[in-house]
N, C-alpha and C positions, 0 to 999 in steps of 0.2 A: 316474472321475477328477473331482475336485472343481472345477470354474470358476472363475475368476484373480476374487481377490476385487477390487471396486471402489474406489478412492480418492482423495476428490480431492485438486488439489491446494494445501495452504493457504499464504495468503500474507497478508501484513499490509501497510497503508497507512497514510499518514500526510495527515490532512486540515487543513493550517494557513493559517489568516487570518490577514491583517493591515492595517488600516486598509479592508478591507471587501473587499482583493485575498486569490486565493491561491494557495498556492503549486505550479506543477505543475512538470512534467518532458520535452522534448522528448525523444524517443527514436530511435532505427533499431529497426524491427519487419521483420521479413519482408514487410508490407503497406506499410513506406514511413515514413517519419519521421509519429512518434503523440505525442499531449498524453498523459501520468498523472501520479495522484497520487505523491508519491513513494511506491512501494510494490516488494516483492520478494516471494519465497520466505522460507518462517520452513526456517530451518535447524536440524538434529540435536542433541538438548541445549541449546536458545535457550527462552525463554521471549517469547510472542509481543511483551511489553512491549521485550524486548533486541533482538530480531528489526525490529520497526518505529522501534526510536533506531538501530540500526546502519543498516539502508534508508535513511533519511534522512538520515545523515551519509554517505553512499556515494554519494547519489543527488543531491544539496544542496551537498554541502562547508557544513555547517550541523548544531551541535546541537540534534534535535529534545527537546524536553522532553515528553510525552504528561501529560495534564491526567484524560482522560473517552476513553471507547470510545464511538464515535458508533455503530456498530451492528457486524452479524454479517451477512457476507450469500454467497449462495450462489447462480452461475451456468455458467451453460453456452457455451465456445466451442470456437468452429469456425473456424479458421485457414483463410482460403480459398486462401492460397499455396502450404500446404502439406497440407490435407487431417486436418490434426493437431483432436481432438476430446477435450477438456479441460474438468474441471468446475473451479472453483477454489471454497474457501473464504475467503472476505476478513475478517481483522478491524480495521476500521478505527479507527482513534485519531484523535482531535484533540490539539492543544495549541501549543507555542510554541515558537520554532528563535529562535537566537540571528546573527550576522551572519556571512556566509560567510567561511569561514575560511580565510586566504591561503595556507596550506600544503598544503591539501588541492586535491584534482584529482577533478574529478566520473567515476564509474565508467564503465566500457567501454562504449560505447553510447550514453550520455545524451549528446545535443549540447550543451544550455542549461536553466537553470529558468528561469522566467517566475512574475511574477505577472500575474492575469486576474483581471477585475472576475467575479461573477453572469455577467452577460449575455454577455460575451466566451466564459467557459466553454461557458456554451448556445448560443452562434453557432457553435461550436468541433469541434460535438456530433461530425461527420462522422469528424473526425481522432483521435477518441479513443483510448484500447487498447483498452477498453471501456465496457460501458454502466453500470460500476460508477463511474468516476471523474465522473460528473453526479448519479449517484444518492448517492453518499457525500457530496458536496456539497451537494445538495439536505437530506438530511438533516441536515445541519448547519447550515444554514439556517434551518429546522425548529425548530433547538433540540434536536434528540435529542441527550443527553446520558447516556450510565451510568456509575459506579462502576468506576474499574480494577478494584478487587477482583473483581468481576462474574467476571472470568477468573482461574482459579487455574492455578497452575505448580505442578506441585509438585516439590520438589529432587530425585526419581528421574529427572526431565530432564538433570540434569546429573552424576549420580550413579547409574547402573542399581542399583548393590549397596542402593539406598535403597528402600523397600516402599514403593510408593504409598499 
């Protein structure tokens, strides 16, 4: 019998500044009310670019506009409340959100967004989801910056009858 194939789980973030703050997300986690980026699950048939404007507009009450993919990255957690062991795939974007928008209501879970300078971020480190919402930061920081293109969708995402 063949052993349950591995996979992790992908999700995309959204990394926006503004006047040198940026933008993150109060949450309810199993571990207690956590800082992140706006960021979620890429969903079936989503292209991650769709996936991280919809997160942000769910997570924000804000539409995110994505500019540059600040990186790709790949970690490992371990839920200590519940014992739960999860690798995720992050693709993170940068770019620009427009002024929250009074009709909308921030998704299940999220208390508030906040912006935080650098340094608030990093005093903050303890309360984070993970150890990706300092490092996507940091790297934008940095200056890493790629090419949306860099990731291709291709329309079999939203279309199976389509041949990759």
């Amino acid at each position: 019998m063949a052993a349950e194939r591995w996979r992790p789980s992908v999700t995309v973030a959204a990394v926006i500044e503004r006047d040198g703050r940026y933008l993150l997300v109060e949450e309810h986690t199993p571990e207690g009310l956590m800082f992140n980026n706006p960021a979620g699950h890429l969903e079936r048939g989503e292209s991650p670019l769709q996936g991280v404007v919809r997160e942000a507009l769910e997570e924000t009450a804000r539409d995110f506009t994505p500019d540059a993919l600040v990186g790709v990255y790949l970690a490992r957690f371990q839920r200590p409340a519940t014992g739960e062991d999860v690798t995720y795939l992050r693709l993170a974007y940068c770019g620009n959100v427009g002024d929250e928008l009074p009709d909308r209501t921030l998704d299940a879970g999220i208390v508030r967004t906040l912006w935080m300078t650098p340094d608030e971020v990093r005093a903050s480190a303890a309360r984070h989801r993970s150890a990706l919402v300092l490092r996507c930061i940091e790297d934008h920081l940095a200056g890493r910056r790629y090419p949306l293109a860099l990731i291709h969708a291709d329309a079999s995402l939203a279309d199976p009858a389509l041949k990759a």
